[in-house]
Backbone bond lengths (Angstrom), bond angles and torsions (degrees), N, CA, C in turn:
res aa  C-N    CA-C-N  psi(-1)  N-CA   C-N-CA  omega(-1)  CA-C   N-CA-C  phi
1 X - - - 1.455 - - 1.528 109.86 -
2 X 0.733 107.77 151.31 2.043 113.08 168.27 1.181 118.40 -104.32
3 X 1.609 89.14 136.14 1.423 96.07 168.72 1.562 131.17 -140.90
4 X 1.498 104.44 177.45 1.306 106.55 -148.39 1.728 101.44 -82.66
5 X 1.183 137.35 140.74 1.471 112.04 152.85 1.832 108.63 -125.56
6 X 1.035 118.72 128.37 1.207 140.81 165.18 2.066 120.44 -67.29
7 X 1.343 112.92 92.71 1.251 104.67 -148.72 1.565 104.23 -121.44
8 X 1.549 147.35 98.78 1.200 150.34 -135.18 1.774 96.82 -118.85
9 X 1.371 115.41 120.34 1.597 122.68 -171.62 1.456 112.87 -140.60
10 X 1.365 104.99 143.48 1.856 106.18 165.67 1.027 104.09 -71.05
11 X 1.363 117.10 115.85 1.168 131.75 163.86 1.540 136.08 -49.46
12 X 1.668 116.94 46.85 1.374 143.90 167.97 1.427 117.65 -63.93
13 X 1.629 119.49 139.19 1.413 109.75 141.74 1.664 146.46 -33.16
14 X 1.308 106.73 96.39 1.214 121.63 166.82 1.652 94.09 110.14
15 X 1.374 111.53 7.87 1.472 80.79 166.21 1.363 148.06 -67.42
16 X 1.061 115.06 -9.85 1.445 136.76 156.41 0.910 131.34 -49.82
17 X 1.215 120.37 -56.28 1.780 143.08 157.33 1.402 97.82 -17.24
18 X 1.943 99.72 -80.07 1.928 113.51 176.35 1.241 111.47 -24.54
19 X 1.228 113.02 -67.19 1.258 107.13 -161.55 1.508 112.97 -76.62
20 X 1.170 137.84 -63.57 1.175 115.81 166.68 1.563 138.00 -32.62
21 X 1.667 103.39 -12.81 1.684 117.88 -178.95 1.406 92.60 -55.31
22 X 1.421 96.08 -63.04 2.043 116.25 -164.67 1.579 94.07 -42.88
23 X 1.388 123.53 -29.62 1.595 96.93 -167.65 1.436 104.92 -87.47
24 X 1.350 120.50 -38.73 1.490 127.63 -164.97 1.464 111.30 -71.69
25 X 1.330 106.18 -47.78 1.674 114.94 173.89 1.576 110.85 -31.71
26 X 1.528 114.04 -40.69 1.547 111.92 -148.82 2.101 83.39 -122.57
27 X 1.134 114.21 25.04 1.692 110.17 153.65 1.930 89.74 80.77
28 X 1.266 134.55 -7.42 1.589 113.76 -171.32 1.219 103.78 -83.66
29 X 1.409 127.70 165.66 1.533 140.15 -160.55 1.538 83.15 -131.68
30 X 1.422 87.32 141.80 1.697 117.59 170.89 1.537 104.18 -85.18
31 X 1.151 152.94 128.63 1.304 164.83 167.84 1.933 93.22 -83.44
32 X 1.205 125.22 -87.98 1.537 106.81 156.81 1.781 115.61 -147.81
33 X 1.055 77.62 179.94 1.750 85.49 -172.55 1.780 108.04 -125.83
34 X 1.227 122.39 132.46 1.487 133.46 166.02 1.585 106.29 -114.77
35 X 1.532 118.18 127.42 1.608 109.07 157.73 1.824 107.66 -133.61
36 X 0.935 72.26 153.81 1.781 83.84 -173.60 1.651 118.77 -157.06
37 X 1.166 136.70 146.94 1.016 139.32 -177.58 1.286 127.22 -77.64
38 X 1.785 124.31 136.33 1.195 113.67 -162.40 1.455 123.84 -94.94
39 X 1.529 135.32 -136.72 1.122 118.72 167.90 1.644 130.27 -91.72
40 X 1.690 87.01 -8.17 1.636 103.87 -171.95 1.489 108.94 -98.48
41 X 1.345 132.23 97.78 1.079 127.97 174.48 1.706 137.65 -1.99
42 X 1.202 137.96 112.05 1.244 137.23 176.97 1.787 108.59 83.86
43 X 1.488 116.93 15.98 1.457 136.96 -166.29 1.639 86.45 -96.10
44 X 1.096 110.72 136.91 1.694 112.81 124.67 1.513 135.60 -138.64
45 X 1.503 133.01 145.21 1.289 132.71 176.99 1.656 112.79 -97.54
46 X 1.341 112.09 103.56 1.676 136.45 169.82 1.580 91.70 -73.30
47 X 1.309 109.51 135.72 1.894 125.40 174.20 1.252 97.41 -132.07
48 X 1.605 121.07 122.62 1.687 111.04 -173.93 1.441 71.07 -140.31
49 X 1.726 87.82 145.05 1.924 112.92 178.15 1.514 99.05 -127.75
50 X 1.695 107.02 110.81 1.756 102.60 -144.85 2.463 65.98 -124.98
51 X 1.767 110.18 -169.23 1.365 133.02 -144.93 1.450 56.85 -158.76
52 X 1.801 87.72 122.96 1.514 94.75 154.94 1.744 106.80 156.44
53 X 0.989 138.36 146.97 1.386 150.56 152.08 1.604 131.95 -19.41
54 X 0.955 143.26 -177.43 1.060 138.22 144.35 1.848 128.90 -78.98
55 X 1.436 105.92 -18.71 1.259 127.42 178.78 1.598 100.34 -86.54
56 X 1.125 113.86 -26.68 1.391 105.94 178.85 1.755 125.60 -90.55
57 X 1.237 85.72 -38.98 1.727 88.58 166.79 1.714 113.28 -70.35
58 X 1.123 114.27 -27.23 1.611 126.86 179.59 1.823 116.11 -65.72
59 X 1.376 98.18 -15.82 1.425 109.09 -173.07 1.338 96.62 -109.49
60 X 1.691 127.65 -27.57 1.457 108.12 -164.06 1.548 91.57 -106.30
61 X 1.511 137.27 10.80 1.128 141.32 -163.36 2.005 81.96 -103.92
62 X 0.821 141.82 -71.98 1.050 165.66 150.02 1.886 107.31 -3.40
63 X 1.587 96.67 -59.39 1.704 93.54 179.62 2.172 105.47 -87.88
64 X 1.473 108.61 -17.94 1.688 99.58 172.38 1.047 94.81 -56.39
65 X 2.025 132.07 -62.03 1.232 125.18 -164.97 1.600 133.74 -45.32
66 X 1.331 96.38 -22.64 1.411 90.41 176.83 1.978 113.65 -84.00
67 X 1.076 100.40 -11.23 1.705 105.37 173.85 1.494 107.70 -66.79
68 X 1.578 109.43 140.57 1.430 120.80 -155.35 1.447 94.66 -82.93
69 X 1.300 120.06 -21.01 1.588 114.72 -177.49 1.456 121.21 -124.06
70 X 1.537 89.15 41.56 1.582 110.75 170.62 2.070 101.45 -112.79
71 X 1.147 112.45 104.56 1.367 122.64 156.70 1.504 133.98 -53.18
72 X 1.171 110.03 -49.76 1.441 123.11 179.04 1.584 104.13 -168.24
73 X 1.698 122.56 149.98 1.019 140.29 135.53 1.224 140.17 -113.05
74 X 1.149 125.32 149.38 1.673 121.80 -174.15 1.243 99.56 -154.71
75 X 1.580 99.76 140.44 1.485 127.80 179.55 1.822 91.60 -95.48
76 X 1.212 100.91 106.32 1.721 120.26 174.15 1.169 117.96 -94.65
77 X 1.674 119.47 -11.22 1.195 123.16 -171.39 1.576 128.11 -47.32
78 X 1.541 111.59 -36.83 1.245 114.42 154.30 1.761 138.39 -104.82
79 X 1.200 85.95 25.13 2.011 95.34 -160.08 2.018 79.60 -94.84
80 X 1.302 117.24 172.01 0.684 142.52 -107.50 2.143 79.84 -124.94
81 X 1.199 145.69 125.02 1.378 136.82 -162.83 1.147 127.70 167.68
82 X 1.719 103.78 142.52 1.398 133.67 178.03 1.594 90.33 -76.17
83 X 1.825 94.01 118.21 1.960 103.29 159.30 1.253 105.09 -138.69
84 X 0.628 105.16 169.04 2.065 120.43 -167.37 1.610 98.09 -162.82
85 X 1.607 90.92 151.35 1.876 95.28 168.83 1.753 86.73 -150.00
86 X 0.943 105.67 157.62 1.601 123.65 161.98 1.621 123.02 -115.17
87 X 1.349 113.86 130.74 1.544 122.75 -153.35 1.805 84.91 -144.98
88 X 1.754 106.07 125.94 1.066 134.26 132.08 0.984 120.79 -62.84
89 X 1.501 134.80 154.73 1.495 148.40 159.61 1.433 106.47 -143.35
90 X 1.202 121.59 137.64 1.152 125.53 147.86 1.741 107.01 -107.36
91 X 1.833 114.38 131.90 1.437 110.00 173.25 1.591 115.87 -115.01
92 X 0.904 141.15 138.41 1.356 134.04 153.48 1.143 110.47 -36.32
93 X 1.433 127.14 144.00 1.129 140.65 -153.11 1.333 130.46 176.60
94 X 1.860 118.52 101.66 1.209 115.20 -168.41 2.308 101.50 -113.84
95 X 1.690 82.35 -163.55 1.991 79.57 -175.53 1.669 89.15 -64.11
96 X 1.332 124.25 -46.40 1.257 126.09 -160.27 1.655 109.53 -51.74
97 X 1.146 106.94 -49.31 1.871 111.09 -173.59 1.526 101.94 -96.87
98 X 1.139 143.39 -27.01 1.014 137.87 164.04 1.818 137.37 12.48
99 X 1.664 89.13 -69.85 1.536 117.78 -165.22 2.026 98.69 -87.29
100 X 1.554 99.18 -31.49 1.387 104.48 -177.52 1.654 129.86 -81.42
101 X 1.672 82.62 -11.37 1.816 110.97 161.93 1.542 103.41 -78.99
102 X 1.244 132.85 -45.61 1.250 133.42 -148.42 1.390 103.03 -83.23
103 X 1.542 104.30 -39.31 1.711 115.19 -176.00 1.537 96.57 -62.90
104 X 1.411 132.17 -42.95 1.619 129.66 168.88 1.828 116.20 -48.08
105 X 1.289 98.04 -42.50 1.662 99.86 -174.41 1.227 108.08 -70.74
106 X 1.719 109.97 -43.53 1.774 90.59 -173.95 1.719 104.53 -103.30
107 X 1.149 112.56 22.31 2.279 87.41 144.33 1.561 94.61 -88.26
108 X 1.344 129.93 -16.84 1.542 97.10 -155.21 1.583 100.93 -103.47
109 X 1.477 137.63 25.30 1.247 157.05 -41.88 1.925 76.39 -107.04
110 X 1.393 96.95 108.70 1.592 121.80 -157.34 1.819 85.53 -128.40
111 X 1.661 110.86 171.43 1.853 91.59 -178.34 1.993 62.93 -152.28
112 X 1.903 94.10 154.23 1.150 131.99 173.66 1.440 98.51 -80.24
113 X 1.736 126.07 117.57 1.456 108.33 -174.10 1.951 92.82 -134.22
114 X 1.621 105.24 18.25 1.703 102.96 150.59 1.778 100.12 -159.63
115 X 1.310 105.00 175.23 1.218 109.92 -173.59 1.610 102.40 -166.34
116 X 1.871 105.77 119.42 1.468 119.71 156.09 1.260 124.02 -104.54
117 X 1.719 116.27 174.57 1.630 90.86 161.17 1.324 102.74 -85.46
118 X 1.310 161.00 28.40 1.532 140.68 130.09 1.614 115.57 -85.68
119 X 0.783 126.33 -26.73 2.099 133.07 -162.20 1.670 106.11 -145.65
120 X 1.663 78.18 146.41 1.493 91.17 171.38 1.298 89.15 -129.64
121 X 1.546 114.47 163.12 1.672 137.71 175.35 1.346 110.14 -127.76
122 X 1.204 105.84 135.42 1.733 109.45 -148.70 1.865 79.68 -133.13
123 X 1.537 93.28 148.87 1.564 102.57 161.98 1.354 93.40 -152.21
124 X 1.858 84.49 137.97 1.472 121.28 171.72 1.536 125.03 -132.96
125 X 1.273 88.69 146.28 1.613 97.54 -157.54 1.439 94.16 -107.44
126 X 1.427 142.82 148.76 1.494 141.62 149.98 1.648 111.43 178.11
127 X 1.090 92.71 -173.18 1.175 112.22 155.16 1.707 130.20 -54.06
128 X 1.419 127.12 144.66 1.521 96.29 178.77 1.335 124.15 -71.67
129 X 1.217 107.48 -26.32 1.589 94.19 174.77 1.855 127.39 -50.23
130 X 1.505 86.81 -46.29 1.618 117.08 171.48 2.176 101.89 -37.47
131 X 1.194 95.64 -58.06 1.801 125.77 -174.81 1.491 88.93 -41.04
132 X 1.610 97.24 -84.11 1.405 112.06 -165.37 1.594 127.82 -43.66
133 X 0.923 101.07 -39.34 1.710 123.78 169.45 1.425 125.70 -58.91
134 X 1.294 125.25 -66.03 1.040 112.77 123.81 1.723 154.78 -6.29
135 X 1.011 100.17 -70.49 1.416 120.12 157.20 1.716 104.80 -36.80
136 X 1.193 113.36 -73.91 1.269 116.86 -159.58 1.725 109.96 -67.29
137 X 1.735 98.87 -14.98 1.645 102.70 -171.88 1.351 105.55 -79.32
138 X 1.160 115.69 -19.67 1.579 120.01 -165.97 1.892 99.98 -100.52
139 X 1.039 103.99 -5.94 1.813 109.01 179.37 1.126 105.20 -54.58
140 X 1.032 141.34 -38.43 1.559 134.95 -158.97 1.954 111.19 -99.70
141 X 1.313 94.80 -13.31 1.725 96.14 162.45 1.534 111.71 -111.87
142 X 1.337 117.59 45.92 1.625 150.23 134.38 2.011 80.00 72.74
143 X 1.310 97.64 130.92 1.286 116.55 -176.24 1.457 99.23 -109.94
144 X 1.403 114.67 114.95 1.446 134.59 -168.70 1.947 103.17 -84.36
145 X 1.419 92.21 -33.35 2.052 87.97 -169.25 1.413 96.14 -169.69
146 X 1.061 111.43 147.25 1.943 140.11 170.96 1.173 122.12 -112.48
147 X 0.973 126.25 122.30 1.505 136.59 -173.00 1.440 102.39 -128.36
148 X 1.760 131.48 95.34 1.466 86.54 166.59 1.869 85.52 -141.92
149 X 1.461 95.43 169.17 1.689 125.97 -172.44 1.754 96.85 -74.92
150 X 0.968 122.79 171.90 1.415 148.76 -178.20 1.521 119.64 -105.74
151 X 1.530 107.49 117.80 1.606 103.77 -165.53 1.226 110.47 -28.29
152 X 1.802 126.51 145.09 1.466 106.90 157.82 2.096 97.38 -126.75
153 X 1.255 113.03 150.29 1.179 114.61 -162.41 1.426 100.85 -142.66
154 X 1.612 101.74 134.64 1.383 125.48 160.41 1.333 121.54 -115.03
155 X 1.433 127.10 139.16 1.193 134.30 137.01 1.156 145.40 -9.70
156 X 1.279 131.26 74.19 1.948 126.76 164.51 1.469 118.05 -16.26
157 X 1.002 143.65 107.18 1.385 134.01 168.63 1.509 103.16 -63.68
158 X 1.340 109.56 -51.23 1.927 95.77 -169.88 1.220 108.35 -65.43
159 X 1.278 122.92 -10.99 1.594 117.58 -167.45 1.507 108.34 86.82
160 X 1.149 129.53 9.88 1.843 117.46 -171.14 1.837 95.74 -84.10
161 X 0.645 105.45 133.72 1.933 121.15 146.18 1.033 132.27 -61.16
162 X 1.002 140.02 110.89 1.613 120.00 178.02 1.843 109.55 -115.10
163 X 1.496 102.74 -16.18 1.151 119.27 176.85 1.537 132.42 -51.09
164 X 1.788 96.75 -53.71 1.393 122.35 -175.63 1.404 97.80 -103.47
């Protein structure tokens, strides 16, 4: 199963490096990684969506902590959360399929952000499931290129689920 880890750092040179050391050192694969800066100056929040156990995140949760410019980690995988990913597409695209691409973009209310006469490039914002779905709807009017961002995930304050 995959899971989520929620990973809070001073935002230093090479901290990234570190942390990704801890995964490679010990053979685990990153599925993907997002980092971005938070609201508190010199902060950043790393979101890695890693294949793995509970024994395994428990051991690499365990060796981030000991890194001096690791703040906090949390296994979010089941807590309760706002995720989003962002996905480019480029599709093949003639007058004929055109309109039957477009009828796909707006239920998934996705926006056309280039346009040739062979391809259109579509961006969509969601959830991954939202991503994936998509993705697969547009497969059959031949998917030219993929572009997509790395889960990024927040926290529910009330605690509700909407997921599970």
């Amino acid at each position: 199963m995959k899971k989520t880890l929620s990973i809070t750092v001073y935002n230093e040179s090479g901290v990234l490096t570190r942390v990704s050391t801890v995964f490679s050192s010990r053979g685990f694969n990153i599925e993907s990684i997002a980092v971005g800066p938070t609201a508190n100056f010199g902060i950043s929040k790393i979101i890695i969506v890693l294949p793995g156990d509970e024994q395994t995140i428990d051991q690499i949760t365990k060796q981030l902590k000991k890194l001096i410019q690791v703040i906090e980690v949390k296994n979010i995988t089941m807590r309760p959360c706002v995720e989003r990913e962002l996905m480019l597409i480029k599709i093949k695209s003639s007058v004929s399929t055109r309109s039957s691409i477009l009828e796909v973009v707006n239920i998934f209310r996705s926006k056309v952000v280039d346009i040739s006469d062979y391809s259109l490039t579509i961006e969509v914002t969601g959830d991954p499931g939202k991503i994936s779905t998509i993705q697969e709807l547009l497969k059959p009017f031949t998917i030219l290129e993929i572009v997509r961002t790395g889960k990024i995930s927040l926290e529910r304050d009330l605690g509700i689920n909407t997921e599970f």
